[in-house]
MITI-377546 format. One record per residue (C-alpha): residue in one letter; y, x, z. Coordinates in steps of 0.5 Angstrom, whole numbers, plus 500, padded with zeros to 3 digits. Layout:
AYXZ ...
END
This chain:
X584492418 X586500419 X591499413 X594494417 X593498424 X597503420 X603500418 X603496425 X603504428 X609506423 X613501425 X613502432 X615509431 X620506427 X623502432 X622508438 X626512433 X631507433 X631506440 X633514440 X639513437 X643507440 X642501443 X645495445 X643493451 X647485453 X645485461 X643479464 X640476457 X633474457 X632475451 X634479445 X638478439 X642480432 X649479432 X654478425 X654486425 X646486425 X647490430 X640489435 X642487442 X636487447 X636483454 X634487459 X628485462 X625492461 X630497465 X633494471 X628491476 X634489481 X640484481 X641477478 X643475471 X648470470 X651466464 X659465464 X660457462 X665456457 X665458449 X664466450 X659469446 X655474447 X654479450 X660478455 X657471457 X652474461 X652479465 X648481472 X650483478 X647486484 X649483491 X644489495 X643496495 X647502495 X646504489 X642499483 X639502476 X638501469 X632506467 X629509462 X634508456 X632511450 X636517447 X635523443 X635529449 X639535448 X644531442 X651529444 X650522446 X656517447 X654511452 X659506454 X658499459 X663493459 X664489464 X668483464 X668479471 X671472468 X671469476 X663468476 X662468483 X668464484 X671469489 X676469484 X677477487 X675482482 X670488485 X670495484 X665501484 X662506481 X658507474 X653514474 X651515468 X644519467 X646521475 X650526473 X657524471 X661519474 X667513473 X670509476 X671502475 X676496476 X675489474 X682485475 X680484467 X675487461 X673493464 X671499459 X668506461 X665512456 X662518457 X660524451 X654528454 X647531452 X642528455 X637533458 X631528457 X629523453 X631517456 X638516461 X640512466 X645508468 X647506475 X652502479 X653505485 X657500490 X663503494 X666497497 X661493502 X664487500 X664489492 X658486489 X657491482 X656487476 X655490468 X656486462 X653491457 X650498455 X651501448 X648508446 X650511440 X647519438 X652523435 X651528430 X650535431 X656539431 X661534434 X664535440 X661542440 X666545445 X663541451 X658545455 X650543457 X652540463 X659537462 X661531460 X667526457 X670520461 X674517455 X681516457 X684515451 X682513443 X689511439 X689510431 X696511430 X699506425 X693502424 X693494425 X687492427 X681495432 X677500429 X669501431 X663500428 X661500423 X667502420 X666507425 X659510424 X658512431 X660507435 X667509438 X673504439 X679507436 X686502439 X691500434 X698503436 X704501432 X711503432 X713495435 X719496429 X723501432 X728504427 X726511429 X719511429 X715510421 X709507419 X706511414 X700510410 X696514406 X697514398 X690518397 X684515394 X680518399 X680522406 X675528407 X674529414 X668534413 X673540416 X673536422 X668537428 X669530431 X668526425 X674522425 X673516420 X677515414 X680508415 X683511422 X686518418 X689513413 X695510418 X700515422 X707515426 X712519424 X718521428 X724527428 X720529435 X713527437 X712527445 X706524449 X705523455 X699520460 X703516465 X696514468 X694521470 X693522477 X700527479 X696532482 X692533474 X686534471 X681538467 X682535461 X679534453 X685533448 X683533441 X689531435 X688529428 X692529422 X692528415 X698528410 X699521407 X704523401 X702527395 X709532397 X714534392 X714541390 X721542394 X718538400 X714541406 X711538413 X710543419 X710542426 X708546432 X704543438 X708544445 X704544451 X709545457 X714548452 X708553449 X706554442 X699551442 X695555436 X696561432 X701557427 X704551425 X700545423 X701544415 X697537414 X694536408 X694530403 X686528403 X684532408 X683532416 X687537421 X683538428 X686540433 X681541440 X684542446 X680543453 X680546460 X686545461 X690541467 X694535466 X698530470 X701524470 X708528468 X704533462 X707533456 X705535448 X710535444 X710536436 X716538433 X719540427 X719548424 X725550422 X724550414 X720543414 X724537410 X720532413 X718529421 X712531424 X706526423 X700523427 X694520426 X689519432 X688522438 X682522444 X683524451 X678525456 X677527463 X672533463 X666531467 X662537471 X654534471 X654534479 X649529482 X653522481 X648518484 X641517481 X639517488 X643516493 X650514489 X655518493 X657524489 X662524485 X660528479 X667526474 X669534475 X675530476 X677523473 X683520472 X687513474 X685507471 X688505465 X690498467 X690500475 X696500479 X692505484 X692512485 X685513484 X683519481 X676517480 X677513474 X677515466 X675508464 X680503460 X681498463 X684493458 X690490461 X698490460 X700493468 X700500465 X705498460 X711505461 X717504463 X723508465 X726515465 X723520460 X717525463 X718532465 X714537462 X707540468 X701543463 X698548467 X692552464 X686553468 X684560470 X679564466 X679558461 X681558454 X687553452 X686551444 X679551440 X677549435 X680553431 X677554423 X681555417 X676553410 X679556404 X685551403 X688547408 X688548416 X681544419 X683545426 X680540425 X671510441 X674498447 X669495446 X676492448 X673485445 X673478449 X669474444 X670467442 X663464438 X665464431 X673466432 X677472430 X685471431 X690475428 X694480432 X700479437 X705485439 X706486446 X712486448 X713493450 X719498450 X717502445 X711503440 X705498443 X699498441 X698491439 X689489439 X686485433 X680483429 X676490428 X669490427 X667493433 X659493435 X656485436 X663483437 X669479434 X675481437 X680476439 X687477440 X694474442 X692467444 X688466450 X681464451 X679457451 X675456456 X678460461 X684455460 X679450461 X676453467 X683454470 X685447470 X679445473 X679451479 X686452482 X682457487 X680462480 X685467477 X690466472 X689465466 X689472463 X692472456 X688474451 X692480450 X691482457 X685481457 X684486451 X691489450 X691496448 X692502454 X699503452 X699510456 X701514451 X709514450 X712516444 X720518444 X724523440 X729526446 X729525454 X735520453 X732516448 X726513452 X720508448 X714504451 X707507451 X705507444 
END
């Protein structure tokens, strides 16, 4: 009897010590379960005590097919979810309206994570918010504050993953990153977990067959990301874009600008010839970011971070060729965040804005500057002319980290946007942008097949049989990628987002 009280007391601190490190939490569900990923995805009995779950009828499976909502309160909760105090922690919430309550009118509110950092979130379709903090404790919370009398919040689900130690070291005790933008460049397909170990969600963007951009992928065996912090995975640095001029711009960003988080990565696909070389500067507003041109290496990874810096929606990060380089600048991945303060969001009272500053909607036509959310819809495709350059460096505040250089080589060195339909995967279908579109297809993303370019049979159903509910959203709007990032080579020659 004390052997089996033994082994029943070392297996729940297994469990508890799991817990601490991610979670998978399907709201609305009543119970839990393990999806094809063996991921585990608890119900939410045990941290929420308001709302009302519901199911979404039709074939969607979990966790989209459930979801629970709150029609009262100013402020509603998810308590005491395990997490590891102190360490960086990445927290996502997916929400996905599917017209449950008939009104067939999307609402809109806040989410507060652990009452200190704030997101704003539009749900005209599948809605995905992020944020990277140190918790202060040894559990966080998750609140959906209502900021529309007759806007009921709602959640569909919550995902904790720990992150290593050392992995966005330049973030403070008390700030936070509101994710905005995580494209792997070249890549084909969604990438997320497990390819991606700490469960972040990194959107396809291909060059949409335009003559002037290439995709390369990579001759080496391997990649070492071990020179880079943030722990880009593998199978993200093995793609790239390749152009005469790289140039990216966030058309979503609020006009007035934003403290902001950008991190770039590069490898070199190609085993280079004794008389070939690649060297590029990075421009921040015409200003050379760094000491030096970026010399990306054949198996290995090159990290640039650059935080505290104020970008709008006309902000420009140019990456251009140096004089003595034989071959086009490269790149492989981006991330781009909005810099979080820790003010008190919500816990109590919901209605402080504790975002330091977030920016628009990905997939909104507002000007809201609260949100640094993905929203997982096509209305922020980029059109038109080509953007004017505004950086604008914050006072007192560095302007390039992340800076280290091992013996060899340069080490300057995430959506669970998914609608699922059980047992399905489909093919990825390319948007019809004007240049580089990112285009979703089936990645292994936590708990999820994710499904593009045909739209969901149930929501065809629905629509045939309820002319009062939305249109039909294509799949590809429902989990398109945020095609904010414009890629181009000059200003008279003007592509769509990548």
């Amino acid at each position: 009897m004390a052997t089996l009280l033994l082994i029943t007391l070392l297996s729940l601190t297994t469990i508890t010590l799991s817990l601490a490190e991610n979670i998978s939490i399907d709201c609305g569900a009543l119970s839990s379960y393990v999806d094809s990923d063996k991921v585990t995805w608890l119900g939410d009995k045990g941290f929420v005590t308001t709302g009302e779950s519901f199911q979404i009828p039709g074939n969607l499976t979990e966790p989209v097919n459930n979801l629970r909502y709150f029609s009262s309160g100013q402020t509603n909760c998810y308590r005491n979810i395990p997490a590891t105090k102190g360490g960086k922690t990445l927290v996502r919430t997916l929400f996905y309206y599917g017209n449950y309550d008939k009104k067939s009118s999307p609402p809109s509110f806040n989410v507060v994570y652990d009452g200190k950092h704030l997101d704003s979130v539009v749900t005209d379709s599948l809605f995905i918010s992020e944020v990277i903090f140190a918790p202060a404790s040894d559990n966080i919370s998750v609140c959906l504050v209502r900021t529309s009398p007759s806007d009921d919040p709602f959640i569909s689900s919550i995902e904790v993953h720990n992150l290593d130690d050392g992995m966005y070291e330049d973030l403070g005790p008390d700030e936070g990153l509101v994710l905005r933008q995580r494209f792997a460049y070249g890549a084909k397909e969604l990438i997320g977990y497990p390819l991606d170990p700490y469960g972040r969600l990194w959107f396809q963007s291909s060059s949409n067959n335009d003559p002037t951009i290439s995709e390369l992928t990579t001759s080496a065996p391997s990649i070492d990301i071990s020179g880079a912090s943030n722990k880009p995975p593998e199978i993200v640095m093995s793609t790239a874009l390749s152009a005469d001029t790289l140039i990216l711009s966030d058309k979503t960003l609020p006009v007035a600008g934003i403290p902001v988080y950008l991190a770039l990565y590069f490898s070199e696909p190609q085993s280079l010839a004794l008389t070939q070389t690649r060297s590029f500067n990075i421009l921040l507003d015409k200003e050379e970011v760094g000491s030096g041109p970026i010399v990306p290496v054949f198996g290995k990874v090159t990290q640039v971070v650059v935080k505290d810096v104020v970008a709008s929606s006309v902000s420009q990060v140019i990456l251009q060729s140096t004089d003595d380089s034989t071959l086009p600048p490269i790149i492989n991945a981006l991330e781009l965040y909005s810099i979080s303060y820790g003010k008190d969001g919500g816990d109590n009272d919901g209605g402080e804005n504790g975002s330091g500053g977030g920016g628009q909607s990905s997939g909104s036509n507002d000007n809201s500057e609260d949100s640094g959310g993905t929203e997982t819809g096509t209305k922020n495709a980029v059109g038109g002319g080509a953007n004017k350059v505004r950086m604008k460096k914050k006072n007192n505040l560095p302007l390039i980290l992340g800076l280290t250089f091992p013996s060899v080589f340069v080490s300057l060195t995430s959506t669970f946007a998914a609608i699922f339909l059980k047992r399905r995967r489909a093919q990825a279908k390319a948007q019809s942008n004007t240049l580089p579109t990112t285009s979703t297809g089936p990645g292994k993303v936590t708990g999820v097949s994710p499904l593009v370019g045909q739209q969901l049979a149930s929501d065809a159903i629905s629509h045939q049989e309820h002319d009062d509910e939305p249109d039909v959203y294509d799949i590809e709007e429902l989990i398109g990628v945020n095609d904010s990032y414009v890629v181009h080579q000059d200003d008279h020659h003007q592509h769509g987002p990548v």
